[in-house]
N, C-alpha and C positions, 0 to 999 in steps of 0.2 A: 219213292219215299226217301232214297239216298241221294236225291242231285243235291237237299237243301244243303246239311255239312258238309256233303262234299265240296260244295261251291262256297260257304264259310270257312272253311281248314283253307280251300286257294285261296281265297280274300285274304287271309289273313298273313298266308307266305308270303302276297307280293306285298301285303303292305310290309313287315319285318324286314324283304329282301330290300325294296324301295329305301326304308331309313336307313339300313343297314350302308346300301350305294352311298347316298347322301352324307354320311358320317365318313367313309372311306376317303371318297371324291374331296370333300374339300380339306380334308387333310393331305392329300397329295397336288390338288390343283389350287386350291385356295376358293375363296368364295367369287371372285371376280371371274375366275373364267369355271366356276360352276353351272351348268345349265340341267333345265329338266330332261334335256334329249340324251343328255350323258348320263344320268342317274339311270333313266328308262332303260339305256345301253346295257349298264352294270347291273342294273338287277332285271334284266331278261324281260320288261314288260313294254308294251307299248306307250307312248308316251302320255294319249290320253286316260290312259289308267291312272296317271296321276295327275294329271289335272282334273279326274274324278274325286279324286279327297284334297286335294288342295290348289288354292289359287298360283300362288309361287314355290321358287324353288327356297325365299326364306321361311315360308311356312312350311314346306318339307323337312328343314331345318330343324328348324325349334321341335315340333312332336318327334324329330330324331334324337334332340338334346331330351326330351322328356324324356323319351324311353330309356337314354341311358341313365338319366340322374336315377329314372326309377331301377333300374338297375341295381345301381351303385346303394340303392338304402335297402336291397335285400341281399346282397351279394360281397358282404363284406364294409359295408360301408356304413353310416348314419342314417336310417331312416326318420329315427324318432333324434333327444338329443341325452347324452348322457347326464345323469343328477345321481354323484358319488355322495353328496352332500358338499363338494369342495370345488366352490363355484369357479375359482382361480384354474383347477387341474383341470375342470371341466372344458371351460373354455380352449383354453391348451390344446387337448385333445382335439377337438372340433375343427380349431385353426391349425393347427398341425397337419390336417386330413384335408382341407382346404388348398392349402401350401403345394401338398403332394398333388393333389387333382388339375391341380392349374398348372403343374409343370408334367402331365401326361400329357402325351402327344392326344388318344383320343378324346380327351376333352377339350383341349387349351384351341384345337381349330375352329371346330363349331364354337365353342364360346365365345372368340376373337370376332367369326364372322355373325353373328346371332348381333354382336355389341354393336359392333357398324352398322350392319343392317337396320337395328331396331333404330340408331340414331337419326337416319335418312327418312325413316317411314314411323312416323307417329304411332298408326296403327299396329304398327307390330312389336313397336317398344313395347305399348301396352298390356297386350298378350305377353310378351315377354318375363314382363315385369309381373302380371299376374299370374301366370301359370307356373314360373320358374322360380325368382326372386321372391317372391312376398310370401310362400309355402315355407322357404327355407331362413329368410329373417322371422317370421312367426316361431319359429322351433326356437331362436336366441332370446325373444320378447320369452315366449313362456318360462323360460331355464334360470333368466334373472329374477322374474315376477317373481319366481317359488324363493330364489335367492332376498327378494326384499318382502317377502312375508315371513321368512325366517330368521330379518332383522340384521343380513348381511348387506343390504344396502338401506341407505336411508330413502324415510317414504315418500320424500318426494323428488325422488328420483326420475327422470327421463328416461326411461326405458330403451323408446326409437330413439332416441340420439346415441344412446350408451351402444347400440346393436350397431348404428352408422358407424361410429368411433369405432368399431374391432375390426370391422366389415371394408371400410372407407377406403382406409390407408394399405393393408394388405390387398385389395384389387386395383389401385392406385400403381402400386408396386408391380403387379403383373401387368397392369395392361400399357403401362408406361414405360417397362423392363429399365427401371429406377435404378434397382441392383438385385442380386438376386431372393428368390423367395427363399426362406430357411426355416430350420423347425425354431431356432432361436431367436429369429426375429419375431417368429409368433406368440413365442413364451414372452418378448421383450415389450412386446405389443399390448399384449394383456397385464400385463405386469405395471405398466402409466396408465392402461384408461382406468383400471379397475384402485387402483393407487388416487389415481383425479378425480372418480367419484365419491372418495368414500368409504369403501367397502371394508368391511372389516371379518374377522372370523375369530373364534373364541373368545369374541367378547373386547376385541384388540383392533386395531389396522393392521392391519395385511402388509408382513416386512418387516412390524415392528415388535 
């Protein structure tokens, strides 16, 4: 009556140990000489143990990047998006926490190599972009929506463009190592798009 969670609690250790290698490995080797026989290596499993839950080692990848992102929204981080009423601070905040993430070492690898990969393989841009990306620009669509029903932005306003514009230029910055990321440049950042569309607060433009 005990093999069944005994044999779920193991499933579930080599999958954690498996992402866990995965996240390790290409922050020390990079993605390029990443392979599945190395990850297998470091986290104690045979190889086709993981080619039981995945095809490659960039879909190893990415549900390794999930887990941390999910991480990160219970452990310190944003899971949902903050609404002080002060869409400008908010934002701030958000990008700020953004900033910081992309210049950790365990993120900024995976992300680097997830960005290349997804580029080369349509198929896993795609994944990428839905499982990762379009979860965490939905949190910036909701946070203004509330902000242009409370008549801080006007209504007809572009929402996705607005979230590309904050979004755009701060990953721009990191993955083209432009200059460096800063919490000031995020303040500086928010400060023109939200300035370009409009947005105003107490009934006023924002600044003035």
């Amino acid at each position: 009556m005990n093999k069944s969670p005994d044999a779920t609690r193991r499933s579930d250790r080599s999958r954690r140990a498996i992402l866990d290698a995965a996240l390790a490995l290409v922050g020390e080797v990079g993605y390029n000489k990443l392979t599945i026989e190395a990850i297998a290596a470091r986290a104690g499993v045979g190889k086709q143990t993981i080619y039981r839950w995945w095809p490659s080692k960039a879909a190893v990848l990415l549900d390794a990047s999930l887990a941390l992102a999910g991480e990160a929204g219970t452990d310190g981080g944003w899971s949902g998006f903050p609404d002080t009423g002060d869409l400008a601070a908010d934002l701030k905040a958000v990008l700020r926490a953004t900033a910081d993430e992309f210049g950790d070492a365990r993120y900024e690898a995976p992300a680097r190599a997830l960005t290349a990969a997804g580029a080369a393989d349509p198929e896993l841009g795609a994944r990428f972009t839905e499982k990762l990306l379009e979860p965490q620009l939905a949190l910036y669509e909701t946070r203004l929506r509330a902000a242009q029903q409370a008549g801080q932005l006007p209504a007809d306003t572009d929402l996705r463009l607005v979230v590309e514009m904050l979004v755009g230029p701060l990953t721009y910055r990191w993955l083209m190592r432009t200059a460096p990321l800063t919490h000031a440049y995020a303040d500086a950042l928010v400060d023109a798009v939200l300035g370009g569309v409009g947005y105003v607060t107490a009934g006023r433009p924002a600044g003035r």
